[in-house]
C-alpha positions in Angstrom: -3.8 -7.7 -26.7 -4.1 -10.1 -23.6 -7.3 -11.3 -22.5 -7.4 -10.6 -18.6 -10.9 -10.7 -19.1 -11.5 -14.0 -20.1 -9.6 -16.3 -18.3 -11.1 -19.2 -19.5 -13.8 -20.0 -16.9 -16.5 -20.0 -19.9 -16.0 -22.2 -23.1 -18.4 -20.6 -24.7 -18.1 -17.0 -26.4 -18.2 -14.0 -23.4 -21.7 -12.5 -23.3 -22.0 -8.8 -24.9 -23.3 -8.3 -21.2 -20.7 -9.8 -19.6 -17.8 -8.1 -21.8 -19.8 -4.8 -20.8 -19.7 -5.3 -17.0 -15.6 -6.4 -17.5 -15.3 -3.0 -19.0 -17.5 -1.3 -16.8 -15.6 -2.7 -13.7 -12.2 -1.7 -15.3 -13.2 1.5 -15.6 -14.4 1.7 -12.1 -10.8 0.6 -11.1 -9.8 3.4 -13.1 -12.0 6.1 -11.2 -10.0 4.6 -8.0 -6.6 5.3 -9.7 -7.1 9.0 -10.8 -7.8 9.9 -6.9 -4.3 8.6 -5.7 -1.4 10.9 -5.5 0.9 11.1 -8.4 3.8 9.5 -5.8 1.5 6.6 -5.2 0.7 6.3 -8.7 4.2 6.4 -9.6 5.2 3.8 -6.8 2.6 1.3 -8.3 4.9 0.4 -11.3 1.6 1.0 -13.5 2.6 1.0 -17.6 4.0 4.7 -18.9 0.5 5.0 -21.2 -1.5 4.3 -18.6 0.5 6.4 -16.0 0.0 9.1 -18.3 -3.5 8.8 -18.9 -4.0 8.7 -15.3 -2.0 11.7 -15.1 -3.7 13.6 -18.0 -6.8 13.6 -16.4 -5.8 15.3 -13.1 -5.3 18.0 -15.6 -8.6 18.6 -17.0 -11.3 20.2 -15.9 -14.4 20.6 -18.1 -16.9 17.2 -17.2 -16.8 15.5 -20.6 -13.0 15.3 -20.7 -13.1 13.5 -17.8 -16.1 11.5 -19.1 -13.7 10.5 -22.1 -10.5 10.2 -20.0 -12.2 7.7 -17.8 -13.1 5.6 -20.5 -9.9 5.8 -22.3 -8.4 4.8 -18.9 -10.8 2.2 -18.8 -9.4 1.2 -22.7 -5.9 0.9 -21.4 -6.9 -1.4 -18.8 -8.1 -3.5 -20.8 -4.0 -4.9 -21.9 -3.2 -4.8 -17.9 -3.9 -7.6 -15.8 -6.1 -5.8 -12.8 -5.8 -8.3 -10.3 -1.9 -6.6 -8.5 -3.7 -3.3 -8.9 -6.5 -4.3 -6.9 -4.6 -6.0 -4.3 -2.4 -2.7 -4.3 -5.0 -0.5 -3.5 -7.0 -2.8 -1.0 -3.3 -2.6 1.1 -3.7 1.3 0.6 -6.9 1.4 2.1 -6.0 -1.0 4.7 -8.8 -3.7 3.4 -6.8 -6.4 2.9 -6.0 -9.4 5.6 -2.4 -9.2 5.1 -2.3 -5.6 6.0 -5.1 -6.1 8.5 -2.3 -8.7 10.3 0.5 -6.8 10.0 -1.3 -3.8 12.2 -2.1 -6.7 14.6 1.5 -7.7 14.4 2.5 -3.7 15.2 0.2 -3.8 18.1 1.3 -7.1 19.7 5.4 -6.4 19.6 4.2 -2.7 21.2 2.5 -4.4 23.6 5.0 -6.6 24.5 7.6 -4.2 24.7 6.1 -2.2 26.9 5.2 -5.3 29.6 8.6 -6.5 29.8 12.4 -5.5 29.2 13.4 -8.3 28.1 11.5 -7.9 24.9 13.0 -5.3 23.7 16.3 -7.7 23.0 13.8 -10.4 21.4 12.7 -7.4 19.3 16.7 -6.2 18.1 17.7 -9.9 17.5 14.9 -10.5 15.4 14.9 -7.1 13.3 18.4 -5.6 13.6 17.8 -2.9 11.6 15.9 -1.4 15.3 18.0 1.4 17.0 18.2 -0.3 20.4 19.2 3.1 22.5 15.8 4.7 20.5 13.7 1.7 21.2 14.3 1.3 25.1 14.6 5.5 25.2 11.0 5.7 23.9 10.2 2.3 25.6 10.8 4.4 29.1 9.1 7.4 27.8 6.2 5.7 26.9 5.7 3.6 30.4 6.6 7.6 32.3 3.7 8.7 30.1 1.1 6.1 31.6 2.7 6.5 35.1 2.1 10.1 35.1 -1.2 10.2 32.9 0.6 12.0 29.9 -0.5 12.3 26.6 0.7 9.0 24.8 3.3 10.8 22.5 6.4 8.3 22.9 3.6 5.6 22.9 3.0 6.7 19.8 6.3 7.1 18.5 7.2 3.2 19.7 4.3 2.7 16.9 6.2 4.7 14.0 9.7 2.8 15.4 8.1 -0.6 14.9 6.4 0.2 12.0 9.6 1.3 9.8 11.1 -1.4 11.0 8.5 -4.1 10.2 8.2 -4.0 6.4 4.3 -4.0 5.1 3.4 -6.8 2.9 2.6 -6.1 0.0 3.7 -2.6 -0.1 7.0 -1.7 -2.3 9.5 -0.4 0.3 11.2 3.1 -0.3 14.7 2.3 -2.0 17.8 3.6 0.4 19.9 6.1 -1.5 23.4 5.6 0.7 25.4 6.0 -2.6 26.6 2.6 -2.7 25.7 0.4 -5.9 24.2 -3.0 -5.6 26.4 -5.8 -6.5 24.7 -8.2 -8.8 
């Protein structure tokens, strides 16, 4: 069994405290997993025992199951290093800096884009992956919205644009299914 736990800050032996509050605080992270969706659960790469611990206790019902799931969960968690998991879910709940500065980034190129045309080629050349005939179609939209006092659907849609095209750190990115086979 590894030792997340302890990661030898202390020489000394761990306090029967101490160990407590560890297992008390993986459990905790456990209570945060079972209230994700099974596709988020199953995008986190979590291991298959814990997965299906996870999963077992979105089955049950009756209050001292889950009592006993949770701290099975909380067992399991003991062999998995907690630290990815919590960064995961701090991204998921838009807590964390990185994901904090990526909205900013979102913001800033929409921004931009919509002050001056000659953005949107700065934007293409440096993500290629944009449609350019979608981008400068809802580009216009967008700035006739404003004009006429609209409500700010192709603004919006800019957003969602930039968005897919901007990958998240720290968030796995949805694997494209085009039927060709990666060459390794």
């Amino acid at each position: 069994m590894t030792d997340y736990l302890n990661d030898g800050q202390q020489d000394g032996p761990v306090s029967k405290s101490q160990r407590k509050r560890d297992m008390d605080a993986l459990q905790d992270l456990g209570k945060e997993l079972v209230e994700l969706s099974r596709d988020t659960l199953k995008k986190m790469q979590l291991p298959e025992d814990l997965l299906t611990a996870i999963l077992d206790y979105k089955r049950f019902t009756a209050h001292g199951a889950l009592r006993r799931q949770l701290q099975y969960i909380g067992k399991l968690m003991r062999d998995v290093d907690p630290e990815p998991i919590r960064q995961y879910l701090q991204v998921i709940k838009g807590e964390s800096s990185e994901h904090i500065a990526w909205q900013h980034l979102l913001e800033r190129w929409r921004e931009r884009l919509m002050a001056d045309d000659a953005q949107s080629a700065a934007f293409i050349k440096d993500f290629p992956a944009a449609d350019p005939q979608q981008l400068r179609t809802l580009i216009r939209n967008a700035r006739k919205e404003q004009q006429d006092s609209k409500p700010p659907k192709s603004f919006r849609l800019l957003y969602q644009l930039i968005k897919e095209v901007i990958p998240e750190p720290g968030k796995p990115r949805p694997v494209a299914h085009d039927g060709a086979e990666d060459e390794a």
